[in-house]
N, C-alpha and C positions, 0 to 999 in steps of 0.2 A: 504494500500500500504506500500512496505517495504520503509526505507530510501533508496533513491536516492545517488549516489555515488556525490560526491565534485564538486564543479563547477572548472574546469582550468578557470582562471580569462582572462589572454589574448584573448584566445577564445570566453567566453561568451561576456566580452565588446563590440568584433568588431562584433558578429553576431546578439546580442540581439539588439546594438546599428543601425544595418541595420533594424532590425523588427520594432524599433520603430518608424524610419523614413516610414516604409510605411504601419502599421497596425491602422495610422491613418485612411484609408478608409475603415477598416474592425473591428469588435466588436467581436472578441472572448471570452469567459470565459477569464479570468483570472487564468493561471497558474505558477506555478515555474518551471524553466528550471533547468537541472545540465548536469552537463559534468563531464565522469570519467576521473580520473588523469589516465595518462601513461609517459612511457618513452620515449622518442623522439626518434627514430634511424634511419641509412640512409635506402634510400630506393631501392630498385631492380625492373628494368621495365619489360616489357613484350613488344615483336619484334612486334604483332597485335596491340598495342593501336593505337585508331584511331588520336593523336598529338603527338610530338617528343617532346615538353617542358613536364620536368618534376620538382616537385617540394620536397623539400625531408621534413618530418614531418609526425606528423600522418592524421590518414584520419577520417576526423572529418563525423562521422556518423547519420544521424537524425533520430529519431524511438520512440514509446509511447510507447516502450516495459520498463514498469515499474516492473512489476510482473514475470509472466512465462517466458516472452521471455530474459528478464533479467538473469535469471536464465542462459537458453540456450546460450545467448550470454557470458556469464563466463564459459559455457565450449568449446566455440567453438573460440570467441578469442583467449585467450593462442596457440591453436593448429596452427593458422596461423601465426601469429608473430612470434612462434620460430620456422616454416617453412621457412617463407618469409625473416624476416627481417623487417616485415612492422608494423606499430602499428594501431590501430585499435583506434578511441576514439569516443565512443557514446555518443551523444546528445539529455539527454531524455527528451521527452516536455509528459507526461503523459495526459492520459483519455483515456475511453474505447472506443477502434474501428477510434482512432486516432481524435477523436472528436477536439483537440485545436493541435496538431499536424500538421494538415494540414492547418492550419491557418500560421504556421510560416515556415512552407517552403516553400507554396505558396507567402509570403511576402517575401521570399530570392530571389525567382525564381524571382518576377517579377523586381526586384533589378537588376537582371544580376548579383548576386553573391549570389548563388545558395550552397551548402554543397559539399563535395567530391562527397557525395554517401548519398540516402535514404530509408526511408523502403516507401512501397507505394502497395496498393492492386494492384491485376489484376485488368481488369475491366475499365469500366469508368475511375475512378480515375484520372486515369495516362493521359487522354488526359485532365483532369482538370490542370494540370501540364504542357504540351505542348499549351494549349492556353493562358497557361500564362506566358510565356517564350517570351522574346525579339525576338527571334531567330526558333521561333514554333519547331517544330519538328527537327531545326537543334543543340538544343539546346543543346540537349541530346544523349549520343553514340546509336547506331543502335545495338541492343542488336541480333539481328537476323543470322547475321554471327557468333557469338562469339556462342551463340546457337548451331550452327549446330557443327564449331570445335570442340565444347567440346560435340558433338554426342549426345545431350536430344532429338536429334528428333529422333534417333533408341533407348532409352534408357528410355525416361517419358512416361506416361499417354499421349495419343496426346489432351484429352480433357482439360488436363491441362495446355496443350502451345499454344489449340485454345484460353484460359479463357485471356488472356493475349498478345494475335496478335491481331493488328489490320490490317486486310484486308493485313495481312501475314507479318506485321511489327513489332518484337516484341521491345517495348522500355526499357523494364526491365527486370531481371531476375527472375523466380521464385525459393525461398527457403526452403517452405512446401506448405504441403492443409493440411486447418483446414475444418471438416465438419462442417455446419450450419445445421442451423433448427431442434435442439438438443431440447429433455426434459430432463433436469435433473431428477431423482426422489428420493426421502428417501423411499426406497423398503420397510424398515423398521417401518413407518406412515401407509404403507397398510397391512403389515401381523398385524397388531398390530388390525385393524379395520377391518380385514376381506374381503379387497377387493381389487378387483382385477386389475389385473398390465393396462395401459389405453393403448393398442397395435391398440387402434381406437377411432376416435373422439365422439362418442357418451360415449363409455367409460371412458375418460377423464373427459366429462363433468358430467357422476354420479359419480365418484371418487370425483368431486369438492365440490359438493350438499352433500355428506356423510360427507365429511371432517369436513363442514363444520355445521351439525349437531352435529356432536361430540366437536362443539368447538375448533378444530382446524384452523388455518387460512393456505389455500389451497396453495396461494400461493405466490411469491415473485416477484414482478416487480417493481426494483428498480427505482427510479427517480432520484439520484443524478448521472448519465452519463448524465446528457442533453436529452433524450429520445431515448437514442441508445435502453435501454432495451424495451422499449414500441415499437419501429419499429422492433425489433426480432419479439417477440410475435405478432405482427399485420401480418406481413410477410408471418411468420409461418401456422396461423391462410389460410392465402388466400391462400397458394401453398396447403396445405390441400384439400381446397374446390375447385381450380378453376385447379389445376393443374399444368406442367410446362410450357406448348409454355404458356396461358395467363401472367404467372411469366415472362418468358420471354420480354415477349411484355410490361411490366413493365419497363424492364431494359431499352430499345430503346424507350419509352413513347407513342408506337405508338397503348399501349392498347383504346378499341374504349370504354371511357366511359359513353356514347352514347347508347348504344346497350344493351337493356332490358335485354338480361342475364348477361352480366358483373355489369350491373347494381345491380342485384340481390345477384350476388356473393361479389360485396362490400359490401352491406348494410348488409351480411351475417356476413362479418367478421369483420365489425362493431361491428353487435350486438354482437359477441362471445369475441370482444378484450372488448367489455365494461362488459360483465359478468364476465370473469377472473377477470380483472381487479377492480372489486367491490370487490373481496377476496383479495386483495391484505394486504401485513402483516403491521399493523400500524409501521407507521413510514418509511414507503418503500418513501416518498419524498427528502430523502436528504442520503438515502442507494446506495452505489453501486454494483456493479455486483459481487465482492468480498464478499461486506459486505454480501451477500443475498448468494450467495451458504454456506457461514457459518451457516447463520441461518438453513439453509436445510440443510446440514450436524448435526447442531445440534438437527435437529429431530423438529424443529419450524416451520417449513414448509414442504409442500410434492412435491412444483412443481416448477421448474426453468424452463425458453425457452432461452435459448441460444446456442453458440456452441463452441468445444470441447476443446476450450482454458481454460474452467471451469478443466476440467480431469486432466490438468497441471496443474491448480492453487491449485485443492483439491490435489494434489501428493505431491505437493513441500511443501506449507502452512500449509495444513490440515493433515496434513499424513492421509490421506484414498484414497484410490484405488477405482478410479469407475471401473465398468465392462459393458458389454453390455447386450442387452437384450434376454438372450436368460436361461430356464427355471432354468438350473444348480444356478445360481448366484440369478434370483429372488428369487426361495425356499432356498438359504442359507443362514439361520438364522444371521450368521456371517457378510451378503454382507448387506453396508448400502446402496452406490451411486450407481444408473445405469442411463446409459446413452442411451437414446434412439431415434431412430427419433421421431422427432415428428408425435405424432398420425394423421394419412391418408398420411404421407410422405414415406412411408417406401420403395417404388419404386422409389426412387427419392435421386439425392445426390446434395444437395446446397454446392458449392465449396466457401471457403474462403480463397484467396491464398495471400501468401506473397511473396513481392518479393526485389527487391532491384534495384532503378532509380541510371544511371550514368548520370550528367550532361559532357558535354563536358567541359574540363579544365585541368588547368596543373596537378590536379590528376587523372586523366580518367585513369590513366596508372597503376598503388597502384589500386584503384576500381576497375578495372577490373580484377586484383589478384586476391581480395577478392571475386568479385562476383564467380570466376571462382573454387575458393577453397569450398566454400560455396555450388556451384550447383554440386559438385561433388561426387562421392557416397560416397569417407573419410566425406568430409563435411556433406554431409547427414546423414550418423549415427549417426555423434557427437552430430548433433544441433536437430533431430526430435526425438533422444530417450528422449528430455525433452520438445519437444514442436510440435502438430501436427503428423500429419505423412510425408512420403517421396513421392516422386512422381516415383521415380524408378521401373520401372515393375519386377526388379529382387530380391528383398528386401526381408532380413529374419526378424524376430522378434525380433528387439534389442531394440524395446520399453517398456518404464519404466510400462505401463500398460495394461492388457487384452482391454479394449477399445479401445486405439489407433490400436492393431492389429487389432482387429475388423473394426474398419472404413477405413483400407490399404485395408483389402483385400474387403470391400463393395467397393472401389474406382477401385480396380481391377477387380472386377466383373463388374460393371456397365460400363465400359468402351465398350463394345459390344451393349449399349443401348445411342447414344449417345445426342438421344433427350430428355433422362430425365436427364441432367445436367442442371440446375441452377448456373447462378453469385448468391448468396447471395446480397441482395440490400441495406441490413443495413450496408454492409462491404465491398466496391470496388462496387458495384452493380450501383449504381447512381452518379450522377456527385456530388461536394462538394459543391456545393449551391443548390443543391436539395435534399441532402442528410439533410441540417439542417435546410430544411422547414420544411421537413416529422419529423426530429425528435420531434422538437419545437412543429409540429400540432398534431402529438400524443400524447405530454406528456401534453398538454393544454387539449387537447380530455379526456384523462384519470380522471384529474382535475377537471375539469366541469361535466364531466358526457354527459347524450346523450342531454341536452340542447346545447352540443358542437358540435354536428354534420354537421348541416350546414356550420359552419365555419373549422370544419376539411374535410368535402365534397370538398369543393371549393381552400384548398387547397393544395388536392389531385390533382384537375386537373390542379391549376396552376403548380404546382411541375411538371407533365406529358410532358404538355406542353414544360417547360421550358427543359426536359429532352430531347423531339426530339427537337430542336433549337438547341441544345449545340451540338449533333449528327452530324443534319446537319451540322453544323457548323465543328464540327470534317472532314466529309463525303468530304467538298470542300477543307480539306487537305489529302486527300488520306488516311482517317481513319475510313472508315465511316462505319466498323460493327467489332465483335469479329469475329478471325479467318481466315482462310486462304482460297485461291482462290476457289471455288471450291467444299469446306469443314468450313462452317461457324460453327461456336459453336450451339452446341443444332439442327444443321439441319435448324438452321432458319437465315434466311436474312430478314435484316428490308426491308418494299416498295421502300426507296428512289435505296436502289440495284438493283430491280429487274425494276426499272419503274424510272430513275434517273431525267428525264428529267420533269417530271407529277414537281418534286420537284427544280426545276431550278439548276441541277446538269448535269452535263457534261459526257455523257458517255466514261465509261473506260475498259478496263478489268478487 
């Protein structure tokens, strides 16, 4: 990770000083916080904010964007403050996929003194956010009108403003879609050994076994994220084998692990996460997801599972240009990184979207600037030519790399197919204390080995569990599925919608 820009001290005192007061009931890693200096300057409202108090100063931002997004937020900052007048000031709590992130804004929120403004996946996530708010869902602006004014509903992906409505309420904005369920590859480890590009999972797995003949170690699944990387690759692994609605029905926990084929499709991608995973490159227990596309860029490795936040970080860091998979770029001797789905994914787009939560307060008014500047097509060029792509259905190619074209216009084609869209589950996909069971039980899993199964079995299905609870629990605030009336994400509705009352729920429209 690069250096982190300076802490403003007044700042970090009064927020850190709230987290301490209440991250006593919570155990996160241990991270360092920093907060970028800026200039103070007055500030300019907007006639829609949904309060008339306004406060003037900068608008203190929370996000783990350490790396790539980092990057994008220094070219897309400057552009609004000397639009606006308003100052931007980010507050980074770093880890991958916002691992110790969500730990301290969750401890802000539940303070009642919450950040101006946050970064916070689609997905789940975000109602982990509203049930822990004093105030539930009044806590935060009603991002769904401000949506429609600024025209994303004629103008985005609609699959991308189902990923992020709940039951047609959107609480956040979205900024980009990062695609999931990504293989890294060193194109250049295969022509060198004669074999061939892994465009299906039986091919993957002899690519592994050769690799690995030759001495080289296949692949890289880091363990110092906390087990974000081993929940990629497990994820990956099952949308492979089981498809999207069962992916799906992962996300809502209402998958039936009960039932002899699901059955079989776990213990599938059990065995396959534990076979990668026995290649894995010495010393991947304290590597992160950085440290490991380095290693694969330097030719140490042939195989990375993540998504396409990697494409950023080799652009900026690395200077190498992934490309995608298609034969020009494999057979060019020249081309090292390709980016591809993951093998038996390839009909299928795992969506990882960012976005940006307003809590209600005397900045809602500066936030919703930003938000509005950001979801706008100026804003969209500036900030997805370095990170992601745009969600715009009108969008030319002013991305930094042949990848990221490639995954716009995959997202634009797939848009006509709307049941093969996946939440990504490692990233907004599951609630945030199911998200760090699954991580914790995989990276234990990986550690022990398949003596560890029973114990990552079991808490699979408490995870599941706990996943439809929190739902419900969403369901009896008027949240209870992605998507809008009519038009739920992926074409699927969890049971408690279709049969509300089976689940001690009150029917609604």
């Amino acid at each position: 990770m690069k250096n982190l820009y300076i802490a403003a001290i007044i700042v970090a005192i009064v927020i850190v000083g709230v987290i301490a007061g209440i991250m006593l009931t919570r155990t996160p890693p241990s991270v360092t916080t920093t907060v970028s200096t800026t200039t103070i300057t007055t500030v300019t409202t907007i006639t829609t904010a949904p309060t008339t108090t306004t406060t003037t100063g900068p608008i203190v931002f929370y996000t783990w964007w350490a790396t790539t997004g980092k990057v994008a937020l220094n070219h897309l900052i400057p552009v609004f403050e000397q639009q606006t007048g308003i100052t931007v000031q980010p507050y980074i709590v770093p880890g991958a996929g916002g691992t110790n992130a969500k730990y301290a804004i969750l401890a802000l929120i539940e303070a009642g003194k919450p950040p101006a403004a946050f970064q916070v996946h689609f997905g789940p996530e975000m109602i982990s956010y509203v049930e822990a708010a004093p105030n539930r869902i009044n806590s935060f602006v009603n991002m769904t009108p401000y949506a429609m004014e600024w025209d994303l509903f004629n103008n985005a992906v609609y699959e991308v403003l189902q990923a992020g409505a709940f039951n047609g309420t959107l609480l956040s904005i979205p900024v980009n879609v990062h695609r999931g369920a990504l293989l890294y590859v060193n194109v250049q480890l295969l022509r060198e050994y004669n074999l061939p590009f892994p465009y299906n999972f039986s091919t993957l797995v002899y690519d592994t076994v050769q690799l690995a003949k030759h001495g080289i170690h296949p692949w890289i699944i880091p363990g110092g994220d906390g087990g974000w990387d081993q929940f990629n690759l497990w994820e990956d692994i099952f949308l492979s084998l089981a498809g999207p609605q069962l992916y799906n029905e992962m996300m809502y926990g209402t998958i039936d692990l009960n039932n002899a084929t699901v059955q079989k499709l776990i213990n599938e991608t059990n065995y396959w996460f534990l076979n990668f995973t026995s290649y894995d490159y010495p010393g991947w227990q304290s590597m992160t997801w950085t440290q490991g596309l380095t290693l694969l860029v330097q030719g140490k490795v042939a195989f990375q599972a993540n998504g396409n936040w990697l494409t950023n970080y080799a652009y900026d860091f690395l200077n190498v240009t992934a490309y995608p998979p298609l034969p020009q770029y494999i057979n060019n001797p020249n081309v090292t990184l390709i980016e591809a789905p993951f093998p038996g994914t390839q009909d299928y787009y795992a969506l990882v979207i960012d976005s940006i939560g307003i809590p209600v307060g005397p900045q809602d008014q500066q936030a919703l600037q930003f938000a509005h500047f950001w979801s706008s097509y100026q804003g969209q060029e500036i900030w997805t030519k370095w990170k992601a792509v745009t969600y715009y259905k009108n969008a030319t190619d002013w991305f930094n790399t042949p990848a990221q074209w490639y995954d716009y216009q995959q997202l634009i084609n797939d848009s006509s197919r709307p049941q093969d869209f996946v939440y990504q589950l490692s990233d907004g996909g599951v609630f945030d204390d199911v998200f760090a069971q699954i991580d914790s039980g995989l990276l234990t899993l990986q550690q022990i080995g398949p003596a560890g199964l029973s114990v990552w079995n079991s808490t699979l299905y408490s995870a599941m569990h706990e996943e439809e609870q929190q739902w419900l629990a969403a369901a009896k605030l008027g949240l209870g599925y992605l998507g809008f009336p009519g038009h739920p994400f992926a074409n699927y509705y969890p049971p408690w919608v279709k049969d509300p009352s089976k689940y001690g729920l009150e029917q609604t429209s």
